[in-house]
C-alpha positions as CSV (number, residue, x, y, z in Angstrom):
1,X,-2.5,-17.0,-4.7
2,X,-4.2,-13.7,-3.4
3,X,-7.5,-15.2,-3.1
4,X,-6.1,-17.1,-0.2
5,X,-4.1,-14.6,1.4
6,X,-5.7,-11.5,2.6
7,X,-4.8,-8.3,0.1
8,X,-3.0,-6.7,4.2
9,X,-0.2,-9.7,4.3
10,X,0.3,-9.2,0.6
11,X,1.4,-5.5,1.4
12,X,3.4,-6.3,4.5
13,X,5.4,-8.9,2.4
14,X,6.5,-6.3,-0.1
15,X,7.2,-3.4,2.3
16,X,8.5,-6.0,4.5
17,X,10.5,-6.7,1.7
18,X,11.9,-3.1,0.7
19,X,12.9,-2.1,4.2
20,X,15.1,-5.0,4.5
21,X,16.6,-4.8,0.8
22,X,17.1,-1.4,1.8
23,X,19.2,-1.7,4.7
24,X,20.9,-4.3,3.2
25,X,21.5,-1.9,0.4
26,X,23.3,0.3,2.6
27,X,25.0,-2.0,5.0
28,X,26.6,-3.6,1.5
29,X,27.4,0.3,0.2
30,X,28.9,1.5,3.5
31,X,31.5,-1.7,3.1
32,X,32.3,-1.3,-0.3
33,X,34.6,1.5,-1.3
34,X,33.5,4.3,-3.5
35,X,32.6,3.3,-7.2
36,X,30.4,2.2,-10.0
37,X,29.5,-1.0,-7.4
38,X,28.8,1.5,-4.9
39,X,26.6,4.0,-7.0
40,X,24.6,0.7,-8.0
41,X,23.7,-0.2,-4.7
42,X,23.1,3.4,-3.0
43,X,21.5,5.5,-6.1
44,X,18.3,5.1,-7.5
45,X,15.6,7.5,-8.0
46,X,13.3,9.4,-5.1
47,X,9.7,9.2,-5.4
48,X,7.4,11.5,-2.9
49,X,6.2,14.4,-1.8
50,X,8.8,17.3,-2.0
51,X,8.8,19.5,-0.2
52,X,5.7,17.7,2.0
53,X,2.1,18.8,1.8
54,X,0.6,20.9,5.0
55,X,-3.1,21.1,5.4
56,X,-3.9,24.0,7.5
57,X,-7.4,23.7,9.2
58,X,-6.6,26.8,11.7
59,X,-7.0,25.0,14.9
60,X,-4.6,22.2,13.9
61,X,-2.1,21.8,11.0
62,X,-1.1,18.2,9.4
63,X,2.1,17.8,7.3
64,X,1.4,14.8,4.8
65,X,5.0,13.7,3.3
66,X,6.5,10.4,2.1
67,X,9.7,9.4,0.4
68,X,10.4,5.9,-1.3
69,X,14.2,5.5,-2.0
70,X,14.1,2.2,-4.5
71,X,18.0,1.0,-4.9
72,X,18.9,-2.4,-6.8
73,X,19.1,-4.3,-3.6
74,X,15.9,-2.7,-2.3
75,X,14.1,-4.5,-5.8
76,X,16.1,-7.7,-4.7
77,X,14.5,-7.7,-1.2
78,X,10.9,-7.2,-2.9
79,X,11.7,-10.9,-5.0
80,X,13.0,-12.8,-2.3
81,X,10.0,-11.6,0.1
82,X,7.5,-12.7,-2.9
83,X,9.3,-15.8,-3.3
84,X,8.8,-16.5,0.5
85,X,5.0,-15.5,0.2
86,X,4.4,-18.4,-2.2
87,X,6.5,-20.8,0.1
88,X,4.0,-20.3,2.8
């Protein structure tokens, strides 16, 4: 399968894929009321750089930061976004 597809469409699948889960993640959460249905759907752990990383060069300073929230529904997106990759 990925020596058809090019390694770039792989990667936009999956991220494609998270973003989407994501929202949906929260769109579901902020219906529901507060519980152990809710705390599935909205916790999960944070992986990134805190706090974010600053390279100062003197003339110009760059902040390098980047958070991934993974939830349930998030990992749900990914597997319905692979399962579409091998339909095409």
């Amino acid at each position: 399968m990925a020596a058809s597809r090019g390694l770039g469409l792989i990667v936009l699948i999956v991220v494609a894929g998270l973003v989407v889960g994501s929202l949906l993640g929260e769109l579901v959460a902020s219906l529901l009321p507060s519980g152990v249905v809710h705390d599935l759907l909205t916790r999960g752990p944070q992986i990134g750089l805190t706090p974010p990383a600053t390279l100062d060069l003197r003339f110009v300073a760059l902040t390098f930061g980047m958070m991934l929230k993974v939830n349930v529904v998030g990992v749900l997106g990914v597997v319905l976004a692979a399962l579409a990759l091998r339909r095409l």
